[in-house]
C-alpha positions, 0 to 999 in steps of 0.5 A: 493485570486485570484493569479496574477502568471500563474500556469504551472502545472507539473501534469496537469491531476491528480485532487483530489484522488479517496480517498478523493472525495469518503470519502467526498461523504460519509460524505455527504450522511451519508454513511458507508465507506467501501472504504478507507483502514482505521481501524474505531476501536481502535488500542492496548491502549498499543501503545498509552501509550507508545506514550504519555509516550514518550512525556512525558519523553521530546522525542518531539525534532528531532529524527536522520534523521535514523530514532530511533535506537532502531526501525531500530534495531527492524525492522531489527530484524523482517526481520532476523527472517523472511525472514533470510536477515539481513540488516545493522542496521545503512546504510540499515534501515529508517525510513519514515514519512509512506510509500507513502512518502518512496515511493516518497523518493525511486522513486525520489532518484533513477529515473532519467529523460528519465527512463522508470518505469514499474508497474502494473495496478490496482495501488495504485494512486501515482506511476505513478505521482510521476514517471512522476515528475522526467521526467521518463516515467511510463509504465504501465502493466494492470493485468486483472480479467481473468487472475486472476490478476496475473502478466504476466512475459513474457509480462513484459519481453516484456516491458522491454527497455534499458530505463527501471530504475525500476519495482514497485511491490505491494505484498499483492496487493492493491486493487486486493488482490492477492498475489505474489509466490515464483514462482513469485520472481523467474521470477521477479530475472531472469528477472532482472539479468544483469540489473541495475533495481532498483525493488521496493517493497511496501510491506505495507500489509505484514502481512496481508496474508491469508489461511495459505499463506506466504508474498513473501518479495522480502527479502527472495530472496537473489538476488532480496534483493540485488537490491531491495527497501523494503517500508512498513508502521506501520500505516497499521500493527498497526491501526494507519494510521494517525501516518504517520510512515513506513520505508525504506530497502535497500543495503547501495548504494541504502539506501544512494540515498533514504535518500538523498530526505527523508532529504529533505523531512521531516528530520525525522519521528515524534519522540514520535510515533518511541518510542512507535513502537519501544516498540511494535515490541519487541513484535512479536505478536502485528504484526504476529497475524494481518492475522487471525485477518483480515481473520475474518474480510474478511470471515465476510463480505463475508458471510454476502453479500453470499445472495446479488447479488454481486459476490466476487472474492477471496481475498488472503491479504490486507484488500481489497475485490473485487465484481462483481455486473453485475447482478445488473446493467450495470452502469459504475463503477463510476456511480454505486459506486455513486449510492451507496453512494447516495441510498443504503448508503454505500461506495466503491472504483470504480476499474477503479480509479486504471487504469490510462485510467479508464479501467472498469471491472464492479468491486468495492472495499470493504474494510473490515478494518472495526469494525464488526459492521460496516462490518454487518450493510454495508453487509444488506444495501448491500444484498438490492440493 
């Protein structure tokens, strides 16, 4: 149907993800996906029991725009015991329909027009669009790999304007794999201290740490916590990334503004799912086993691409791995993840679509969120490039 309207689009620059177009290159080429960070193998049959337990027992009407108590009072259980801040069950705990959606609520909510929002590049591809939908400006710092991919502080400091509403961190990091220190906490609250900037932390990789390594919530800082918006995702810690449900922390000024956009938005989160992860965080080890589970999957695949040409640089949480491949070919990013789609049948991410001006690094992506079978056959097809 041909419209009759005159579109006046307000992103007219962002096409279709990065993830979408690979995903269907894949599909036509008959690729392995190595590219999205989503599980290709069964979550615990327990979560679905108890979903469809749930629908059931009749709980397929709207749950409270909340979110379910019992989750909100599970996930601030989770919270105390790890990190020791304890947020108010009732006006500090949402739950979300996933976290890019509590991302939208968050930035919207708080963001105004003429602010100033600072990120880091590499990002994940919705924060500076949904930034520039509430007339702010994004003002983005690139990490590089020489510097390992490690925040500068004093640069951000540098940045840092009158205008300045925000600063989105992303710990776990996507797609670098690096994590934040305490160190990193201690520059990101002095930085911030006398200021009204909102920090948002998406934490969607939380447990997903390595090497014995500790997830730096910007919960176990009491002042950061105090001025900061917590985003993470069940999907993620529970291989269930299509249920789309995550949640929001918050003080309860900060929560208020949130659930202001999340009514708007979707109301409330799909109600037999909430049952069914309520259930499973009475359990803490169907999450806090998740790091070792994945750690297998990363030094799997790392040890089955040791004898390829790629080079791996370390990946530290996330279910994401970087690789250098210049001794190879000195193809743009893009070029030669389209290359191995189209040749070796394997699919990655290119790590210029995580720069807003297609900086090129000659990296790609490898997601190890993958059943092992997958990481063995995608490493050989690999290792022969």
């Amino acid at each position: 149907m041909k419209s009759h309207a005159t579109p006046r689009s307000k992103l007219p620059d962002v096409g279709t993800t990065i993830f979408t177009v690979i995903g269907q290159l894949a599909a036509e080429h008959d690729a392995l996906n190595l590219s999205q960070g989503a599980p290709n193998f069964a979550c615990d049959p327990r979560l679905v029991d108890a979903a469809v337990a749930a629908m059931r027992a009749g709980h397929n009407q709207y749950a409270p725009m909340t979110g379910l108590p019992a989750l909100r009072a599970a996930v601030a259980h989770k919270f105390a015991h790890l990190t020791g801040t304890r947020y108010d069950v009732d006006d500090e705990v949402t739950i979300v329909a996933s976290a890019s959606q509590g991302l939208y609520a968050a930035i919207s909510g708080l963001v105004h027009v003429g602010d100033e929002v600072i990120y880091f590049e590499p990002a994940f591809d919705s924060y500076a669009p949904i930034v520039r939908l509430q007339g702010a400006t994004p003002v983005a710092i690139k990490l590089s790999p020489e510097r390992g991919f490690r925040v500068d502080w004093d640069e951000v400091a540098r940045c840092v304007s009158p205008r300045t509403r925000m600063i989105i961190i992303n710990t776990p990091h996507n797609p670098s794999a690096t994590v934040f220190s305490a160190e990193d906490l201690e520059r990101l609250a002095a930085l911030t201290r006398g200021t009204d900037i909102v920090v948002l932390s998406d934490e969607v990789y939380e447990h997903v740490v390595f090497d014995g390594g500790v997830h730096q919530s910007v919960a176990r800082h009491a002042e950061l916590a105090a001025r900061s918006v917590i985003v993470s995702s069940f999907g993620k810690s529970y291989h269930v990334t299509g249920w789309r449900v995550g949640y929001c922390l918050a003080p309860a000024e900060l929560t208020e503004e949130v659930r202001k956009i999340h009514q708007f938005m979707m109301f409330a989160a799909d109600t037999p799912m909430q049952y069914a992860l309520a259930e499973m965080l009475a359990d803490e080890q169907t999450y806090l086993g998740l790091s070792a589970f994945y750690q297998h999957k990363r030094d799997l695949l790392a040890q089955a691409l040791a004898g390829s040409r790629f080079d791996l640089l370390p990946s530290e949480g996330s279910f994401f791995m970087l690789a250098r491949y210049g001794r190879i070919s000195a193809q743009s990013d893009s070029d030669f993840v389209l290359r191995l789609i189209r040749d070796a049948k394997v699919a990655t991410i290119p790590l210029s679509a995580f720069y807003s001006d297609g900086t090129d690094h000659g990296l790609i992506r490898l997601s190890f969120a993958k059943d092992d079978a997958t990481l063995i056959e995608g490493a050989r097809r690999l290792c022969a490039v």
